[in-house]
N, C-alpha and C positions, 0 to 999 in steps of 0.2 A: 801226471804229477807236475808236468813242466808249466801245464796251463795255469794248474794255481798257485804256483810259483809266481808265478808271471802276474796271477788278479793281484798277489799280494804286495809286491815290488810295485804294482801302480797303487792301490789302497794307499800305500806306506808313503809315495812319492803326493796323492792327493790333500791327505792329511795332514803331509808337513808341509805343501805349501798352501797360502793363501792370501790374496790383496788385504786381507785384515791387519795377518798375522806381518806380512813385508810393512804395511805404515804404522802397526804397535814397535818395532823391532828397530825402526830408524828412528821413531822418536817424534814423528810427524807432529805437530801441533793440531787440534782439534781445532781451537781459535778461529773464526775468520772464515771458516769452510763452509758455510750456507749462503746462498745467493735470499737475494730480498725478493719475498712473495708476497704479496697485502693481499689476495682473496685466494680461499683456497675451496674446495669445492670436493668431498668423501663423499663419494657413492659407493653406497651397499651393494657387494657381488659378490652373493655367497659361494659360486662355483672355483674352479680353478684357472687362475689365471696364468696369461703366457707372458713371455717376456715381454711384447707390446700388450699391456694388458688391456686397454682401449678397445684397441683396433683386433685383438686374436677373444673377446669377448663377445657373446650371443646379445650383447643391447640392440634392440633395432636400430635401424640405421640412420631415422631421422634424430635418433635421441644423442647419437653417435656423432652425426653432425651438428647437433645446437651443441654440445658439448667438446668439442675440438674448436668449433667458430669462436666460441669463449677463449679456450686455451690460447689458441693461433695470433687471437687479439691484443694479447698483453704478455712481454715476459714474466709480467709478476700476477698472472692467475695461474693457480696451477690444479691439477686432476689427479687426485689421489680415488683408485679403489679401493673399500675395505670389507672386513669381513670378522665372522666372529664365529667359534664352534654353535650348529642348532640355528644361527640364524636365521637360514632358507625356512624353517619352519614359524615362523610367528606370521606369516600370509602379508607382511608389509615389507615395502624397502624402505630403508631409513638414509636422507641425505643432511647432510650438515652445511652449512655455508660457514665459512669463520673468514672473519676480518680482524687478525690479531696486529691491531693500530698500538701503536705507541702506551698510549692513554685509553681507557674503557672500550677493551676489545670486545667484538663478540661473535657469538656463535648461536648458529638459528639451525633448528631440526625439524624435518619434515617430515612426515609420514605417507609414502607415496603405496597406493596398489597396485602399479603396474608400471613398466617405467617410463610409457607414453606419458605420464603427468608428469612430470619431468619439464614440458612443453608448454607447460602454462601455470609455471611458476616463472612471477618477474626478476627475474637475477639482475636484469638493469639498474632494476631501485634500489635493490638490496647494494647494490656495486656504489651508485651514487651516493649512499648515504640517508636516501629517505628514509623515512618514520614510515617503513610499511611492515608488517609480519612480526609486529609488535609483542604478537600472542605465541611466537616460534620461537622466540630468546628462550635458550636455555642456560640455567647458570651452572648449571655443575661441569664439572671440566671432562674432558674426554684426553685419555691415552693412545697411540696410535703407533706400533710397533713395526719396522721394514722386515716382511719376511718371504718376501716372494723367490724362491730358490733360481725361477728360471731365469729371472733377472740378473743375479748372481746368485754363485754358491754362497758366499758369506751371508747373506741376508739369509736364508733360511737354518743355515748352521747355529748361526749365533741368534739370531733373532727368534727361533723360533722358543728355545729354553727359559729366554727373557719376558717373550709373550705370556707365557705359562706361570713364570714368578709372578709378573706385574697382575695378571688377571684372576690372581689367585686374592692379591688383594685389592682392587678394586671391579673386578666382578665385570657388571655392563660398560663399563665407563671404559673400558680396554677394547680395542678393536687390531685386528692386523692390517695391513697395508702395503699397498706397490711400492715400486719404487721412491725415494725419499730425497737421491743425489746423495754421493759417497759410500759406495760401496763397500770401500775400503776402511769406512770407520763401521761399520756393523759391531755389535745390533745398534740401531739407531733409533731413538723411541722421539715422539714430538708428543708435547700437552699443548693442549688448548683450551681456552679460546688464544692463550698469547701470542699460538706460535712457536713454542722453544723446542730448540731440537739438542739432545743430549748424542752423543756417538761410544764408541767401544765400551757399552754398557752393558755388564755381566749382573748375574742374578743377584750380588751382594750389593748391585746401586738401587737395587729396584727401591728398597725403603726409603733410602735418601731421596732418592730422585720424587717420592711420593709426597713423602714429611713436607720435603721442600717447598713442592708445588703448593699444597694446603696450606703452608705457613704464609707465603707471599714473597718466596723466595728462591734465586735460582740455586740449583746444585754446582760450582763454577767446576768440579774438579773432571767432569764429563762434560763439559759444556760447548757447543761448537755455533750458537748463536740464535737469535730472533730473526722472525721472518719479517718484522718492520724494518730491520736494519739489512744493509749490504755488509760484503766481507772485510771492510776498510772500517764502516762504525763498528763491528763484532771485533773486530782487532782491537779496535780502541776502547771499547766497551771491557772486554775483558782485565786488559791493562788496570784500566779504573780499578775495576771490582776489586782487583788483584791488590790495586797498590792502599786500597783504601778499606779492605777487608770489611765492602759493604754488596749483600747479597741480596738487597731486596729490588725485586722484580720493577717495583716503580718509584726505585731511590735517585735514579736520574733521567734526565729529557735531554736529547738529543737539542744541540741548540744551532749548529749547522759542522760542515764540513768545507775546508780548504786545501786545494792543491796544489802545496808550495813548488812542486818540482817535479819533474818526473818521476812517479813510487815512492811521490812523500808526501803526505797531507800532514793537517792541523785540525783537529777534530771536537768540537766543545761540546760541552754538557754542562746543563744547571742540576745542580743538587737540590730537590725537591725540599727537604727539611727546613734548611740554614740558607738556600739560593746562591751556595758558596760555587764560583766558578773552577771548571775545568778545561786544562785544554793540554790533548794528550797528541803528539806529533809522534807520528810512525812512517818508517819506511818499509817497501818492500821490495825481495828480491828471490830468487832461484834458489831454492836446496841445493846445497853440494852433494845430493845424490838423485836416485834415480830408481822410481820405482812403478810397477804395475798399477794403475791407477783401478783394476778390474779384475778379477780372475782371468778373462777371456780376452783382455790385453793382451798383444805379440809384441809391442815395443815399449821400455818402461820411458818415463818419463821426469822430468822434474816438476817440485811441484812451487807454488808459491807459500813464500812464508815473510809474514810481516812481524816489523823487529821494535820497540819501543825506543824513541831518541832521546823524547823529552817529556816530562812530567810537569806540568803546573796547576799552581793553585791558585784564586784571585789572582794572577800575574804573576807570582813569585814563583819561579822554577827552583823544584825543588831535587831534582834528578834527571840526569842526563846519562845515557847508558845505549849499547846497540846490544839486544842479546843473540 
């Protein structure tokens, strides 16, 4: 009787806590929490994957290394595993390349039989930019859900229900996937070709989140930023959106960034319609608290949070505020 007493008091102590539920609860800003990836690279691995899902994965080993050589090369290439219920059986692995740029992102699909061909597909040219695999552009967008549990619990707790909404309505175009970064915002869904990553996204965003994407427009109310931008233009990006109640995906162009001070920049954008200038100054600084950035975290942390100073428009500052 005492043992399951005992499953029960841990159940009860597992359930109530979580690196989700500790950064929904202090109020964490989503804002700003994606680092900048420009190539991303989904491979199909319908098995189960471990917390290094790479390296605890049966890929041969050569395949293993042209694909770490990639990663190891650039912080902004990154290796996402994916998978999808029934996959293993259609006899092909399916890989994706996306380059979600600014301007006319894209994304190229392969159909591999085995994953030695992997090996003599040019990722160099694709990376450069050349006019090659021309005939591998695909346009329809693909969803991409974090729900690998061993990685963390959150991701597969929350992520996995979300998977289920989302692929209920768009079918193939849904895939699950490793690790994503931020554990602690799960479920975490990315669309592509652009790039955009949504966080603490429960099954009643799924439609917005979709509408949105089809329309040519972000969801800002889950939004935690583009894989073009860094966490300084996502800061400022946001802000915009925010202050100008404009949601469309390619309503502005990053025009540069400046680092007035230490954890303060000055950030422009042209607005695509009218060519009307922005330029949104932010600072950043330490949360006044402190939390598990992971379930399997032993010391919490603080985390960074960028604040809005200034607001302008053609030049004319039109709000000044630190929230």
């Amino acid at each position: 009787m005492a043992s399951h007493r005992s499953k029960d008091m841990i159940s009860k102590i597992e359930s109530a806590y979580t690196c989700s539920l500790e950064s929904t609860n202090v109020e964490e800003p989503l804002f700003g929490t994606m680092s900048k990836s420009s190539i991303w690279i989904l491979l199909e691995y319908p098995f189960s994957w471990g917390a290094k899902a790479l390296k605890n994965s049966k890929i041969p080993q050569p395949v293993k290394e042209r694909l770490s050589s990639m990663v190891d090369s650039s912080p902004e290439v990154r290796l996402q595993l994916i998978k999808k219920p029934k996959s293993n059986l259609t006899g092909q692995i399916t890989i994706y390349v996306a380059i979600p740029r600014e301007s006319q992102p894209f994304l190229y699909k392969f159909l591999l039989s085995k994953y030695d061909d992997i090996l003599n597909v040019d990722f160099t040219a694709i990376f450069s930019g050349e006019q090659v695999y021309q005939d591998r552009i695909q346009k329809e967008p693909i969803y991409l859900v974090c729900t690998n549990g061993k990685r963390d619990p959150c991701c597969a707790k929350f992520g996995i229900p979300v998977f289920t909404s989302l692929r209920r309505m768009g079918g193939d175009k849904v895939w699950q996937t490793t690790h994503v970064g931020g554990h602690r915002f799960a479920a975490n869904v990315l669309c592509f070709p652009h790039g955009i990553l949504y966080g603490r996204v429960a099954r009643e965003d799924v439609q917005p989140i979709v509408d949105s994407f089809q329309s040519g427009k972000i969801y800002l109310e889950k939004y935690r930023g583009r894989a073009c931008y860094n966490e300084v233009v996502h800061a400022a990006e946001y802000y915009l959106r925010n202050k100008t109640n404009n949601n469309g995906i390619s309503a502005f162009h990053l025009q540069g960034v400046e680092e007035k001070a230490e954890n303060q920049w000055s950030v422009q954008f042209l607005k695509s319609e009218d060519n009307a200038q922005y330029r949104i100054q932010i600072s950043a600084s330490l949360s006044n608290y402190q939390i598990y950035l992971s379930c399997k975290d032993t010391e919490k942390k603080s985390v960074t949070i960028y604040h809005l100073d200034q607001f302008q428009v053609n030049d004319q500052q039109t709000t000044t505020h630190t929230n």
